[in-house]
C-alpha positions as CSV (number, residue, x, y, z in Angstrom):
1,X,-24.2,-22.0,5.1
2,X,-22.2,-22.3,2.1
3,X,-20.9,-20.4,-0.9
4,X,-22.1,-20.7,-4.4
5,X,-21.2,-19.0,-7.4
6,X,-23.9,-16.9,-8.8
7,X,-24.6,-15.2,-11.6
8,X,-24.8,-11.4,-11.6
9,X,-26.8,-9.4,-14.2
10,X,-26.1,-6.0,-13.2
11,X,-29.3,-4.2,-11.7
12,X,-33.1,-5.7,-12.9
13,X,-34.5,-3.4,-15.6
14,X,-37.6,-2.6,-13.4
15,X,-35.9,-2.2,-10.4
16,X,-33.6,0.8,-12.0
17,X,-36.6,2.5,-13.8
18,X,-38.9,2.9,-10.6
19,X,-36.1,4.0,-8.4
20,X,-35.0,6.5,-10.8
21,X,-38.6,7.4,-10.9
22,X,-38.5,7.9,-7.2
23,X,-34.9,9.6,-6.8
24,X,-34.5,11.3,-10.4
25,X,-31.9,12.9,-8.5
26,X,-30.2,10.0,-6.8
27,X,-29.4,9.2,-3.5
28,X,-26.2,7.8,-1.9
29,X,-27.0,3.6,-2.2
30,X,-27.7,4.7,-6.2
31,X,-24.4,6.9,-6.7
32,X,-22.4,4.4,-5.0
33,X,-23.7,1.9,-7.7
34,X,-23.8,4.2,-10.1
35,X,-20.1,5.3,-9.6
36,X,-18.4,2.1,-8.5
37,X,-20.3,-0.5,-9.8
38,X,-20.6,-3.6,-8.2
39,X,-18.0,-3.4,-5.4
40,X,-17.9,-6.6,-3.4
41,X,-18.0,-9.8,-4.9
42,X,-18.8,-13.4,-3.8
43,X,-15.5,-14.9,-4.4
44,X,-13.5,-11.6,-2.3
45,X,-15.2,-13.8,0.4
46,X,-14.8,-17.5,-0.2
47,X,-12.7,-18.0,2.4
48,X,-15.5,-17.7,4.9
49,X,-17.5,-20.2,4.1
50,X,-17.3,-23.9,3.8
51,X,-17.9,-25.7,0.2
52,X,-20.9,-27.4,1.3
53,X,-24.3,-26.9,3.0
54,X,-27.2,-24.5,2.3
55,X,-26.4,-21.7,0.0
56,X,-26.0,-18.2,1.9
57,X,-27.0,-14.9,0.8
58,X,-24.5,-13.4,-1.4
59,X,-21.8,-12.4,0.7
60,X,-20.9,-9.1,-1.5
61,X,-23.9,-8.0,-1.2
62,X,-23.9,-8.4,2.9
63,X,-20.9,-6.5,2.7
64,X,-22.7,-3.7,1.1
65,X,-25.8,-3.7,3.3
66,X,-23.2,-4.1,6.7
67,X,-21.2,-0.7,5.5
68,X,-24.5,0.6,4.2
69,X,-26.2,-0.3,8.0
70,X,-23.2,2.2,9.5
71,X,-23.7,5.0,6.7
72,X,-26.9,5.1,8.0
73,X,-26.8,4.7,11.6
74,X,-29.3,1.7,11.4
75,X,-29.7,-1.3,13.7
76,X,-29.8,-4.8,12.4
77,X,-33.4,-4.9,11.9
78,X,-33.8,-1.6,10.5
79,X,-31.2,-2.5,8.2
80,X,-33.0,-6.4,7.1
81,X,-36.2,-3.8,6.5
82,X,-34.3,-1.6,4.3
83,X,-33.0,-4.0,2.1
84,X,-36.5,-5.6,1.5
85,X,-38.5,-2.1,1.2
86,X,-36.3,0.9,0.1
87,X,-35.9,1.2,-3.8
88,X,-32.5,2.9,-3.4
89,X,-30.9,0.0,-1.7
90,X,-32.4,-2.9,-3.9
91,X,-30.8,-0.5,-6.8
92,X,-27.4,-0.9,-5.2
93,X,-27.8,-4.3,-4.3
94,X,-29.0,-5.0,-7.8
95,X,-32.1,-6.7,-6.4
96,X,-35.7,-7.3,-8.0
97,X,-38.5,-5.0,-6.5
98,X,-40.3,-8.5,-5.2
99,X,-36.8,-9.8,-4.0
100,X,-38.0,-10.4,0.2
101,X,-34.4,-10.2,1.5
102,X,-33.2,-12.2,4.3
103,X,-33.9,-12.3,8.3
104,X,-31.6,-9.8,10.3
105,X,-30.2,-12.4,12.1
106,X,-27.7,-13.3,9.2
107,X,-25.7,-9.8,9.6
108,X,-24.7,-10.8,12.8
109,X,-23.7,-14.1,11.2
110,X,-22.0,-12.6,8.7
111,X,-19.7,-10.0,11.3
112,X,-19.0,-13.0,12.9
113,X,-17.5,-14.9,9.8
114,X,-15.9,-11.3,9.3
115,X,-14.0,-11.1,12.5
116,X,-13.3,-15.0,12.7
117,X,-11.1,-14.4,9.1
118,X,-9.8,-10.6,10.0
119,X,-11.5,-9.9,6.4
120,X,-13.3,-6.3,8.1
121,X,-10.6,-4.3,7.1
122,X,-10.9,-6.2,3.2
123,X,-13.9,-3.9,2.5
124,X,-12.3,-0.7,3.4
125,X,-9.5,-1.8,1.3
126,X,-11.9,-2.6,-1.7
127,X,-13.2,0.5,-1.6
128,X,-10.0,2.8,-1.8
129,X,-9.3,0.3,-4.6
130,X,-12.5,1.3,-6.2
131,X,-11.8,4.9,-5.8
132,X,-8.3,4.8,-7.2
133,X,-9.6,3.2,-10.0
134,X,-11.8,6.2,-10.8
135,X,-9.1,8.6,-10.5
136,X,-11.0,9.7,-7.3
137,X,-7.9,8.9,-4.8
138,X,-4.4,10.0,-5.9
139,X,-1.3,7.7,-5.0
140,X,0.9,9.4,-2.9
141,X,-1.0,12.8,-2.7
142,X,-1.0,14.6,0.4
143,X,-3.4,13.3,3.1
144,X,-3.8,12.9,6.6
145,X,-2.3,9.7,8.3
146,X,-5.8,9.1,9.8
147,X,-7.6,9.6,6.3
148,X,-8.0,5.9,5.7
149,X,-8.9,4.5,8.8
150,X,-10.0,4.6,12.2
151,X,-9.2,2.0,14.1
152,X,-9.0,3.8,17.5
153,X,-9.9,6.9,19.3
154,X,-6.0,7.6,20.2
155,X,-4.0,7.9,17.6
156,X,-0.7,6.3,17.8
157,X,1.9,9.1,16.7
158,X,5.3,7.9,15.7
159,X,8.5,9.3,15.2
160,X,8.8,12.9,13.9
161,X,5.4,13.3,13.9
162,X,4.8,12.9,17.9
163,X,7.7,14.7,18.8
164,X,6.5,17.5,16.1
165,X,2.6,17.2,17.6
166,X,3.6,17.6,21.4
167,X,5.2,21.2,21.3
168,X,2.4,22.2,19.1
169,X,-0.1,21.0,21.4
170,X,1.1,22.6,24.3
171,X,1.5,26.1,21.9
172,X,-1.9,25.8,21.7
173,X,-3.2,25.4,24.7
174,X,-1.3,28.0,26.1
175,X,-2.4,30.1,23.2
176,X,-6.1,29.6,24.2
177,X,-5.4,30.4,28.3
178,X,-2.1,33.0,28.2
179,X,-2.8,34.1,24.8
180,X,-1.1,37.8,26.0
181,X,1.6,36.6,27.1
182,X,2.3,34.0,24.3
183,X,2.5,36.6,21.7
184,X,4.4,38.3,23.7
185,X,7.4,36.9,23.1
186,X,6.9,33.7,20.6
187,X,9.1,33.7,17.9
188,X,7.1,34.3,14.2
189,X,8.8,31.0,12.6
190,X,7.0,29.0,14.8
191,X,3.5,29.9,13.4
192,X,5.1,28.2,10.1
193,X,6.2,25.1,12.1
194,X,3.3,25.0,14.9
195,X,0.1,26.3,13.6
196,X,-2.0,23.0,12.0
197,X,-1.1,19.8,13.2
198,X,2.1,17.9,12.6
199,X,0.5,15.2,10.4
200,X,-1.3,17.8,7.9
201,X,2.2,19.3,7.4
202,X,4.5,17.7,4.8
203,X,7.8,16.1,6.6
204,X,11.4,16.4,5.2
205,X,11.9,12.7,3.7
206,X,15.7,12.7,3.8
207,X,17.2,11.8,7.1
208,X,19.7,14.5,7.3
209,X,16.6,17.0,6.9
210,X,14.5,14.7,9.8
211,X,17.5,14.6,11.8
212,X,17.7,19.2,11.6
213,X,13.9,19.0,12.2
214,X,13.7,16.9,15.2
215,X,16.9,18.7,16.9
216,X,15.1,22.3,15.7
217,X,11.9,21.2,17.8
218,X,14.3,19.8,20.4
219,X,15.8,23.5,20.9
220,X,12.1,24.7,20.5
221,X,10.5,22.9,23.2
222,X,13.4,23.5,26.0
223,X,12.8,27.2,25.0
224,X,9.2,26.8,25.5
225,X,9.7,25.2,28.9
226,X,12.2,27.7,29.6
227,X,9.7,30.6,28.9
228,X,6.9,28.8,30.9
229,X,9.7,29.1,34.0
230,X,10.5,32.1,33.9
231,X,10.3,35.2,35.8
232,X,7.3,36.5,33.5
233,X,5.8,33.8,33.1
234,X,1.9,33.2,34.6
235,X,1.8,30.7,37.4
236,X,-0.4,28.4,35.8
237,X,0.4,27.4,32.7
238,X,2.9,25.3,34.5
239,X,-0.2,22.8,35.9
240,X,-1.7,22.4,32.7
241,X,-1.3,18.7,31.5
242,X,0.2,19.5,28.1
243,X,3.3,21.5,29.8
244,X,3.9,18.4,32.2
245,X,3.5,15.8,29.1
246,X,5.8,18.7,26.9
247,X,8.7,18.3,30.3
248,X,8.4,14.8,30.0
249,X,8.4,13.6,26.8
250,X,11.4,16.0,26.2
251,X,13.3,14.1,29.2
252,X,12.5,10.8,28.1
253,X,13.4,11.6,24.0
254,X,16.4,14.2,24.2
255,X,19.5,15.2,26.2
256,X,22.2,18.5,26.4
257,X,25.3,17.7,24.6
258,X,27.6,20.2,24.9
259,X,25.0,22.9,25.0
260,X,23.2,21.5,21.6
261,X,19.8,19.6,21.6
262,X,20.3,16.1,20.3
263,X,17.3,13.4,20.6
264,X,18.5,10.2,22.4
265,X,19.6,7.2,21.4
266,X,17.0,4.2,21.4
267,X,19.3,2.5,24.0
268,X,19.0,5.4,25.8
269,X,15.4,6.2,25.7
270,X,12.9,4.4,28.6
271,X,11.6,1.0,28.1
272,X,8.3,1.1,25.7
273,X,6.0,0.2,29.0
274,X,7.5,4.0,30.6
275,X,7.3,6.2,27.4
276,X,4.7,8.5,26.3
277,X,3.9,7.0,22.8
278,X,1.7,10.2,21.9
279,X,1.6,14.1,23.6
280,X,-2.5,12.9,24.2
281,X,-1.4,10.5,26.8
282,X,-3.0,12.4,29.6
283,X,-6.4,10.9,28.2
284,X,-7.6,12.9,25.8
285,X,-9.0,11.9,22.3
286,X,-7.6,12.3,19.3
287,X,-10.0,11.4,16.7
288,X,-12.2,12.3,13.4
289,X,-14.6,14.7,14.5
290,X,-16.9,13.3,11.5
291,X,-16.7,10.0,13.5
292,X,-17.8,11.2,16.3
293,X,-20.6,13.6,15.5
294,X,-22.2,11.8,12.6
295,X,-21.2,7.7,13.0
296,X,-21.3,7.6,16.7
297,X,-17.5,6.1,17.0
298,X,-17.3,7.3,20.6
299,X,-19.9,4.2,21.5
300,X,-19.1,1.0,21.0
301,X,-22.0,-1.4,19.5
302,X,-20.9,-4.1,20.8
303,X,-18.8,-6.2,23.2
304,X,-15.1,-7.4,23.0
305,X,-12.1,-5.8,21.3
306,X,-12.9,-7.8,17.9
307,X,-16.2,-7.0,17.6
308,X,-15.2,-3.5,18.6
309,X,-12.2,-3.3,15.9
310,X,-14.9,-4.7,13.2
311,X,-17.6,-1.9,14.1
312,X,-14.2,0.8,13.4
313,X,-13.5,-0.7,10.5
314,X,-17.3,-0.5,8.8
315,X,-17.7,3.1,10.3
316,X,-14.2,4.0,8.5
317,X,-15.9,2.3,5.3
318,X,-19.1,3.9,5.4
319,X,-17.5,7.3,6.4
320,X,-15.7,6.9,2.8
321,X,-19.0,6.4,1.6
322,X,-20.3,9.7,2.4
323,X,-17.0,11.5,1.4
324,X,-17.2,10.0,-1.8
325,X,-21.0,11.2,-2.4
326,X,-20.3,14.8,-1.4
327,X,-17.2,14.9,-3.8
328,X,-20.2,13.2,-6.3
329,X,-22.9,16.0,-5.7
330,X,-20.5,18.9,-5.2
331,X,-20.8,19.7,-1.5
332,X,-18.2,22.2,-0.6
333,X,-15.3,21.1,2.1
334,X,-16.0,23.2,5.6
335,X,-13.1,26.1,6.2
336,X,-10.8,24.7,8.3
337,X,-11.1,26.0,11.6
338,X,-8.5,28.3,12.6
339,X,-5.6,27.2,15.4
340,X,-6.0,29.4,18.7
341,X,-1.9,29.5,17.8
342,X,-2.9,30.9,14.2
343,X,-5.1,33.1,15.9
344,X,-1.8,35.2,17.1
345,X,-0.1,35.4,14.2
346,X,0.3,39.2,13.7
347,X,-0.9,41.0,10.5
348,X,2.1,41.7,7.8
C-alpha cells in the first residue's frame, strides 16, 4: 500500500441532506464533523507509508473510523460495517451514500503501521489541537494531570503530588473504617489540604512555597502515624495497607533534623528499584472511572505492550470524543462525589 494525495471536497451534497434527514438532531460522528471539521489528514500520516504501490484508503479517514471503532465499543468488523451502512459516519468521513468502504482487515493494518511509527499518541494530540482551536480547551487552565491521557491503569505520581496523595489516602481510608475516632482528634486545616485529591488541588509554583508544603505534610504524616500508635488509637487501622505504605514512604522520603521534618536528599533517598513511586503501590488502581465503566480500559484488546499502549491511546482519543459532544449538547457534569474525609468535616 501506498500514499496518494487526494482531493477532499468537504462532505457530498446527498450524503449531508439524508443524514440530516435521519438525525435532524445530530449525533456524535455528525457534531464531531460539524464542530471540528475534517480532523486527520492524509499527509499527518505520510510517514507510514511507502511512495509507491497500490493506493491505500485514506489514512485520515482510518484514523477517524479507529477512534470512532473505540467511541463506540465496536469490533473490527462491526466497525468496516459501520462505515459502509450508517449515514452518520459516511457524514463524518465525508463519504458518498454508495461509497462500499474497505474490508476490516485494513484497520488492523493500519494499528500496525500506527505502532510501527509511535504515531497513536499523534491523534490524541490532533484532537486537543482541534479543540484549542475552538476555544474549547484553555492553555494553562486548571485540569487534572490525567485529563489528557491514559496511558496506564497506575498513575505514576511525582514529586509533591505523591508525597501530597499518600497522607490523604490513608486519611481516607481511615475516615471510611475509624471514622469516630478520626474526627476525634484531626486537626480542621487538614480538610483544606486533604479532602480531594492532590492533583485536583492547585500546587504552590515557587520552590520556597513547595519546599513549606512538602515539610507541612512531612510534620503531617508523622503526626498521623503517631496518632495511629497511640494509646487511643483502634488496633486495626495499623494493618490496613495504606498506614504501612504512609510508614514507608515517609522513611524512605524524609528524616528528623533536630526535631523538624525535612524531606531527604536524593543521595539519600533508596535506589529507584526500592522506592514506592506512588502511595497505590500495594496494587490498587488508580484510573478514569469513565475508562473503565464506559471504554472497557480494564481489558486489554490485544496482545503485547505496544499493541496495548496503542488501544490506551485510541480509548484516551475517543473518550475526548464524548467529552466534547456532552459539552456540544449541554449535558450537565455529575456532582463530584464527596470524600469519606469531607464527609467529617464539621458544620460551621
Amino acid at each position: 500500500m501506498s500514499l496518494h494525495a487526494r482531493k477532499v471536497d468537504g462532505v457530498p451534497e446527498e450524503t449531508a441532506r439524508v443524514a440530516r434527514a435521519a438525525f435532524p438532531k445530530g449525533s456524535l460522528a455528525m457534531r464531531i464533523r460539524d464542530e471540528l471539521g475534517e480532523l486527520f489528514q492524509g499527509a499527518d500520516f505520510a510517514g507510514l507509508y511507502p511512495s509507491r504501490g497500490k493506493p491505500a484508503w485514506s489514512p485520515g479517514r482510518l484514523a477517524l473510523v479507529s477512534v470512532m471503532q473505540f467511541a463506540e465499543g465496536l469490533s473490527d468488523r462491526q466497525a468496516a460495517d459501520a462505515v459502509r451502512g450508517r449515514l452518520d459516519w459516511k457524514y463524518l468521513l465525508g463519504l458518498k451514500l454508495a461509497d462500499p468502504g474497505f474490508d476490516h482487515s485494513v484497520l488492523t493494518e493500519f494499528r500496525d503501521r500506527l505502532i510501527a511509527g509511535d504515531a497513536g499518541i499523534e491523534l490524541l494530540a490532533r484532537v486537543l489541537d482541534a479543540a484549542a482551536e475552538h476555544g474549547l480547551l484553555k492553555a494553562g487552565s486548571r485540569a487534572r494531570t490525567d485529563s489528557t491521557i491514559v496511558l496506564s491503569a497506575a498513575r505514576q505520581i511525582n514529586g509533591l503530588v505523591r508525597l501530597g496523595e499518600t497522607p490523604r489516602a490513608t486519611l481516607n481510608s481511615m475516615a471510611a473504617r475509624e471514622p469516630e475516632w478520626l474526627a476525634s482528634w484531626v486537626p480542621s486545616d487538614w480538610f483544606d489540604r486533604y479532602a480531594i485529591r492532590f492533583e485536583d488541588t492547585r500546587l504552590p509554583k515557587g520552590k520556597t512555597k513547595q519546599t513549606e508544603l512538602i515539610e507541612q505534610i512531612g510534620a503531617d504524616g508523622l503526626r498521623l502515624l503517631a496518632a495511629l500508635h497511640g494509646p487511643d488509637a483502634p488496633p486495626s487501622p495499623r494493618l490496613f495497607d495504606r498506614v504501612q505504605t504512609l510508614r514507608q514512604m515517609w522513611i524512605q522520603q524524609y528524616v528528623l533534623d533536630d526535631g523538624q521534618v525535612r524531606r531527604r536528599d536524593l543521595m539519600d533517598r533508596p535506589p529507584g528499584a526500592e522506592r514506592l513511586v506512588t502511595p497505590y503501590d500495594a496494587g490498587v488502581e488508580s484510573t478514569i472511572s469513565q475508562g473503565v465503566r464506559a471504554f472497557g480500559l480494564r481489558r486489554c484488546r490485544y496482545y503485547g505492550p505496544a499493541k496495548v499502549r496503542l488501544q490506551h491511546q485510541l480509548t484516551a482519543t475517543a473518550m475526548n470524543f464524548h467529552r466534547l459532544n456532552a459539552c456540544w449538547i449541554n449535558v450537565p457534569r455529575a456532582r463530584t462525589r464527596t470524600s469519606h474525609l469531607a464527609a467529617l468535616r464539621p458544620v460551621e
